[in-house]
C-alpha positions in Angstrom: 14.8 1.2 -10.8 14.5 -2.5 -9.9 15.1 -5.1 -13.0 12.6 -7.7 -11.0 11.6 -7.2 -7.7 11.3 -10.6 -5.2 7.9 -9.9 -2.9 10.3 -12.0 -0.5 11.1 -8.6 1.3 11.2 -8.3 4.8 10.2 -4.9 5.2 8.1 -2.3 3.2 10.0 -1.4 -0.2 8.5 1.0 -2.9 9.0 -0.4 -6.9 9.9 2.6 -8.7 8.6 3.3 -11.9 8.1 6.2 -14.1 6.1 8.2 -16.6 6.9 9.2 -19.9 5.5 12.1 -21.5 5.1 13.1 -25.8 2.6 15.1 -28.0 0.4 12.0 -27.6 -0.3 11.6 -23.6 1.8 9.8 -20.7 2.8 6.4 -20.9 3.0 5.1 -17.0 4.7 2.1 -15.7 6.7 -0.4 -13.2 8.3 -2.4 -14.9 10.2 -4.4 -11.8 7.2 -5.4 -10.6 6.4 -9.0 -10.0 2.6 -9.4 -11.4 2.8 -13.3 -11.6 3.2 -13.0 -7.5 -0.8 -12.0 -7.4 -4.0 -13.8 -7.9 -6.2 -10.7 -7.7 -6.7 -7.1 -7.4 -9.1 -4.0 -6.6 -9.7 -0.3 -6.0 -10.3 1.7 -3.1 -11.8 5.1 -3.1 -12.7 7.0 -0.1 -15.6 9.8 -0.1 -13.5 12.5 0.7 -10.0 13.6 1.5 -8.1 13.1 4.4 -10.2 9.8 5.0 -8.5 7.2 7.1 -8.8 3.2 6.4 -6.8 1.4 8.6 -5.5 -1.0 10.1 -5.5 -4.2 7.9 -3.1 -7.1 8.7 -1.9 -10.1 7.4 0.4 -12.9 8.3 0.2 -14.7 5.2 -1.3 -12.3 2.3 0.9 -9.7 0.9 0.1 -6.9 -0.8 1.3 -4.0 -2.9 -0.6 -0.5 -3.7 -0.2 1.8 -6.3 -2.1 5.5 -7.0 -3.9 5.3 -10.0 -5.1 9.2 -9.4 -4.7 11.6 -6.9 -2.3 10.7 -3.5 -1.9 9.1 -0.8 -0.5 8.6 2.5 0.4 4.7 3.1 1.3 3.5 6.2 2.5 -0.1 7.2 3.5 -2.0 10.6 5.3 -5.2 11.8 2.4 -7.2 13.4 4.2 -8.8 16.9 1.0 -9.9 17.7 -2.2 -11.1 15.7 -4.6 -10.0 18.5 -2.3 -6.7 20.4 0.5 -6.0 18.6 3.2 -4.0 20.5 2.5 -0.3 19.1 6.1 0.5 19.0 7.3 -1.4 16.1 8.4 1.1 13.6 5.4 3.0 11.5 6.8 2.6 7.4 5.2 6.2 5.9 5.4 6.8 1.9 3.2 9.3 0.1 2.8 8.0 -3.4 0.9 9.8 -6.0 -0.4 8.8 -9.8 3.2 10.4 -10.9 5.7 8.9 -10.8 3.9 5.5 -11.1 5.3 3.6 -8.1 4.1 0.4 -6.2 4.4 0.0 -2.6 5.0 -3.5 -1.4 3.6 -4.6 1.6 5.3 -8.0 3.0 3.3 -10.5 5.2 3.3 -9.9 8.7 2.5 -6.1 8.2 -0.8 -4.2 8.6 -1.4 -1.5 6.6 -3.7 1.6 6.2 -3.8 4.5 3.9 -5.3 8.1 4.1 -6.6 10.1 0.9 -4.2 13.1 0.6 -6.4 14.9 -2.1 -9.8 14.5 -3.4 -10.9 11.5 -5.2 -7.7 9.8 -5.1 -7.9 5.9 -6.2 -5.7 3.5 -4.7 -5.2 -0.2 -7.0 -4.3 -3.1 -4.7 -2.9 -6.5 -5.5 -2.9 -9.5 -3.7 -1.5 -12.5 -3.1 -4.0 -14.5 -2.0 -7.6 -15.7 -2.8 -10.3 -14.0 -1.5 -11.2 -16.6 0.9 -8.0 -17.8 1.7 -7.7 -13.6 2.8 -10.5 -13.3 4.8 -9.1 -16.3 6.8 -5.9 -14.0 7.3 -8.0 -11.3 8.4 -6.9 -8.9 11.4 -8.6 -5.7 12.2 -7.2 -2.4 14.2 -9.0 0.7 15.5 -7.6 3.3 12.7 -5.7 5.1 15.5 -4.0 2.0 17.0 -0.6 3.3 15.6 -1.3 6.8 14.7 1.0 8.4 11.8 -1.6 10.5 10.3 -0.6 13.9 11.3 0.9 16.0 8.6 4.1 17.6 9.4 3.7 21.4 8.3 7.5 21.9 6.3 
């Protein structure tokens, strides 16, 4: 596990945390995770499982996701282009669930989408920027431009 985690990163990296359990409950946490790096955050549900919301980039904004219930398949992408990115760049895939408690960080540059592995699962997202100064970073792909949503049957 990370001491303190830079959002500097080039590429996608998950912040691992961890879950302790006692007659009382769980205790979940990240403690290498940089919270003075964001100026906001919110929730995502989606209606049913298996729902896909992608893809949302940014060249300035970063972002990092973690499961509060349920799980998830998060998917990020280099961005070689704000308007027609190349669709080869290298698809980053993590499944992250409410346990362990781990954080997905997602640098600028990258679009990102996620679909809902089980029912009701509740995704918490942080940013780094405003609202406003986000929606001026703003850049919108058809769901299936890079398509990594097929499960693999193991």
């Amino acid at each position: 596990m990370a001491e303190h985690l830079s959002l500097a990163a080039s590429k996608p990296v998950v912040v691992r945390g961890g879950r302790s359990v006692d007659d009382r409950g769980s205790l979940g946490y990240i403690n290498g995770f940089p919270l003075n790096d964001f100026k906001r955050f919110y929730t995502v549900q989606n209606h049913q499982q298996g729902f896909i919301r992608a893809w949302h980039g940014h060249l300035i904004e970063r972002k990092a996701i973690t499961v509060l219930r349920g799980t998830a398949l998060i998917c990020a992408v280099r961005m070689t282009d704000k308007t027609r990115p190349s669709q080869q760049e290298e698809v980053h895939r993590f499944v992250l669930s409410e346990s362990p408690t781990d954080a997905l960080v997602i640098p600028a540059g990258y679009a990102n989408g996620f679909m809902t592995l089980t029912a009701n699962a509740l995704l918490l997202i942080f940013s780094t920027t405003s609202l406003e100064e986000s929606l001026n970073d703003d850049f919108r792909f058809p769901f299936d431009y890079w398509n990594p949503w097929t499960i693999t049957p193991r």
